[in-house]
Backbone as a ProteinNet text record, in pm:
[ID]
protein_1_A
[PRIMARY]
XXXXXXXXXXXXXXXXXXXXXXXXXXXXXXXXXXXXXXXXXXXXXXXXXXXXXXXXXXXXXXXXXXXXXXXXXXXXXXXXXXX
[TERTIARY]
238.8	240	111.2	115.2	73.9	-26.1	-187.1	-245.5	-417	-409.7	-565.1	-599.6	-733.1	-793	-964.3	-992.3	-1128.7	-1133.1	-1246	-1262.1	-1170	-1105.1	-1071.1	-1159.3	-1074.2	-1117	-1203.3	-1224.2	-1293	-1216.3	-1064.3	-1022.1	-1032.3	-1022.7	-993.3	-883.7	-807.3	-661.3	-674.5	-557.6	-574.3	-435.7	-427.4	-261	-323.6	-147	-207	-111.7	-204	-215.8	-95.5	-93.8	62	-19.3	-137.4	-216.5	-231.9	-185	-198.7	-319.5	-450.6	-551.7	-504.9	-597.7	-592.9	-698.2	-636.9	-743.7	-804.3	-925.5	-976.3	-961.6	-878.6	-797.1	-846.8	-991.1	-1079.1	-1124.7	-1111.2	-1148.8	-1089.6	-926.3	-827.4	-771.5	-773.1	-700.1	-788.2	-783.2	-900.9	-810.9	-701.7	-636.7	-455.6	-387.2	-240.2	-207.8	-174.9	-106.6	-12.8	55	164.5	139.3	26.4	-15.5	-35.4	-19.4	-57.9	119.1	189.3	321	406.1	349.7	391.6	395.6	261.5	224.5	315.7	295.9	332.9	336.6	222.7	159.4	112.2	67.6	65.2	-108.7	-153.4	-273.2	-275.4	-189.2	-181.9	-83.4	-87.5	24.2	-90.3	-143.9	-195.4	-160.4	-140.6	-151.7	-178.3	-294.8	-384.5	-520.1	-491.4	-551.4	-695.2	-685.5	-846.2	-915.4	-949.3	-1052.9	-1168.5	-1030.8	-1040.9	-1141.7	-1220	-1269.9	-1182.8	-1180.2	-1087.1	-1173	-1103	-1136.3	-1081.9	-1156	-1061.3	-1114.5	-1045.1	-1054.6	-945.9	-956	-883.7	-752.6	-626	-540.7	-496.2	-520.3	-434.7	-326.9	-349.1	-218.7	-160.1	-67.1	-58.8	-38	-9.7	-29.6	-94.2	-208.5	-280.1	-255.1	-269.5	-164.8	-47.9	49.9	216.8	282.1	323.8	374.1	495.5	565.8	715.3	735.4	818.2	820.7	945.7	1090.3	1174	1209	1311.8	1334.2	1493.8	1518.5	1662.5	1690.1	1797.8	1794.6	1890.8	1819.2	1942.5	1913.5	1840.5	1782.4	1865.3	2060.8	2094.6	2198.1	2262.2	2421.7	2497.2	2535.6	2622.9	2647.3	2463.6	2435.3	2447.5	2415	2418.4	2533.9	2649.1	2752.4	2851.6	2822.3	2842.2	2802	2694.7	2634.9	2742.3
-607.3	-516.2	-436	-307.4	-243.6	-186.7	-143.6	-152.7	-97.4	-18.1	59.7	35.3	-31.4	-110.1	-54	-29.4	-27	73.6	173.1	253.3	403.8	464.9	558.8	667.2	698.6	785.7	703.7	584.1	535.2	412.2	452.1	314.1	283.9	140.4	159.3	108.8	114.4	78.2	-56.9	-145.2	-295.9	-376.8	-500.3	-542.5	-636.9	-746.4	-858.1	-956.2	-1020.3	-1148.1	-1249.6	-1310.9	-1477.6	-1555.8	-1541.7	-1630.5	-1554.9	-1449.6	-1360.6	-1294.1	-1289.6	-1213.5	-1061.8	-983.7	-854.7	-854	-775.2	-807.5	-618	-562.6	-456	-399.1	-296.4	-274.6	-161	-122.7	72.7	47.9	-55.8	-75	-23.9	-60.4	-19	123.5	185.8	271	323.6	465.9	554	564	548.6	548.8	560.2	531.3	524.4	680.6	749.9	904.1	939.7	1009.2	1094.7	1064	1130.7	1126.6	994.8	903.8	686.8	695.8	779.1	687.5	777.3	853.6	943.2	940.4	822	783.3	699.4	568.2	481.9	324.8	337.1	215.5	95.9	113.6	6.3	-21	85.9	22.4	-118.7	-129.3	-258.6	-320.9	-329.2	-487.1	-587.5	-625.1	-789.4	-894.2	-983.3	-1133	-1201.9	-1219.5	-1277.9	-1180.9	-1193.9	-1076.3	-1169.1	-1292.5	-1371.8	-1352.2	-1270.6	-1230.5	-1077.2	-1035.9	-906.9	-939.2	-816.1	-913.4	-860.7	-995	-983.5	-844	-837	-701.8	-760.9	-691.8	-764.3	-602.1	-577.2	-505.3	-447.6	-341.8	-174.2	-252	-230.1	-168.4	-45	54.6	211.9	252	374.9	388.2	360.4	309.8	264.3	375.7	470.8	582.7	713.8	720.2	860.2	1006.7	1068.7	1229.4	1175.1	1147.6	1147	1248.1	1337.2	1494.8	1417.8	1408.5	1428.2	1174.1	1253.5	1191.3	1147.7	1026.1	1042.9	886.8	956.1	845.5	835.5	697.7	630.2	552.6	587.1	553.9	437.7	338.8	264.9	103	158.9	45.4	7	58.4	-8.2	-54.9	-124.6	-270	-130.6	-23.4	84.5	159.5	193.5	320.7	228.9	141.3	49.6	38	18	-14.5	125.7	280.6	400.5	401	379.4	394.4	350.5
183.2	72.7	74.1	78.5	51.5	-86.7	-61.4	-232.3	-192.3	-296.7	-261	-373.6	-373.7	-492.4	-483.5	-594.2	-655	-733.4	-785.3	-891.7	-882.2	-979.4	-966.9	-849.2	-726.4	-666	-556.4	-567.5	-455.8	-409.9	-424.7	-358.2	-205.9	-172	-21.3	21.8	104	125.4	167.4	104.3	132.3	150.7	200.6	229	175.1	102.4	49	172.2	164.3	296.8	257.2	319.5	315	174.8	134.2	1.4	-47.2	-94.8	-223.4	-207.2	-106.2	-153.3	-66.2	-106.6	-102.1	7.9	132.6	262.1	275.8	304.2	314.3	462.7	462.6	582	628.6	531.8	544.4	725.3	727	918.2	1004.4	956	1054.4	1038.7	895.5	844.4	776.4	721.8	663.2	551	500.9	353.9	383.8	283.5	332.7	245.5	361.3	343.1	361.6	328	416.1	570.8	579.6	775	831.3	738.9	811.5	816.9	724.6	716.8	813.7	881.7	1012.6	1123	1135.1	1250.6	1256.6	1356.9	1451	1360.9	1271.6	1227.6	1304.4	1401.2	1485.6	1437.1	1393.8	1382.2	1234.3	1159.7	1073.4	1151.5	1253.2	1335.6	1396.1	1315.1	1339.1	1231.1	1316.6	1260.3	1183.8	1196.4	1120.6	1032.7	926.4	855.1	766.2	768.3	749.2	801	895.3	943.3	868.4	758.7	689.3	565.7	515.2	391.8	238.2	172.3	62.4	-42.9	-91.4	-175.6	-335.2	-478.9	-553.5	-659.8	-757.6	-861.4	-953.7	-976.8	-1000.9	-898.8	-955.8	-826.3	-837.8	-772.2	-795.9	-725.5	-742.7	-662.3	-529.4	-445.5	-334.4	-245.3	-285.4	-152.1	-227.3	-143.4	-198.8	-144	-273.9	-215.6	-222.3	-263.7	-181.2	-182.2	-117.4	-73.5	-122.6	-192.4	-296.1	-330	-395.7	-542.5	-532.4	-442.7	-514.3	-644.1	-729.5	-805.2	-829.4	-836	-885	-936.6	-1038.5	-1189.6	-1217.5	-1111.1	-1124.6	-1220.1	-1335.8	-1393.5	-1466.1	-1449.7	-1581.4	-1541.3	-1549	-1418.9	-1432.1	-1519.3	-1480.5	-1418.9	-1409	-1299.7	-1156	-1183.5	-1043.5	-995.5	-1076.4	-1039.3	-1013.6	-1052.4	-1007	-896.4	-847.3	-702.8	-589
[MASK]
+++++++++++++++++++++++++++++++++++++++++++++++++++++++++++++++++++++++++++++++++++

């Protein structure tokens, strides 16, 4: 999972690990964009992510900039069941 955590405007992009902590991933990745989710992603394909250092705060938004927006309204057993 995906999560950019710390002060408004200074988050750094972070994954949360198999134990729930939040691992600091600004090593591998310079922030999750449009342009990280374009690429390849191979640069977050490791393993073992204890080696990362945990990060803890703020959580904000999980993707910064997002060039469009969609949403579906399927919060209610009707609309769900139209679908």
């Amino acid at each position: 999972k995906l999560a950019r955590i710390g002060k408004r405007g200074s988050e750094v992009p972070a994954v949360l690990d198999r134990d729930g902590v939040h691992r600091d991933v600004s090593s591998l990745v310079s922030d999750f964009t449009p342009e990280f989710f374009a690429g390849d992603g191979k640069a977050l394909a490791i393993d073992d992510l204890s080696a990362l250092p945990a990060v803890e705060g703020r959580i904000g938004a999980p993707i910064a900039r997002p060039s469009l927006i969609l949403c579906v309204g399927l919060n209610y057993v009707d609309h769900a069941n139209e679908s």
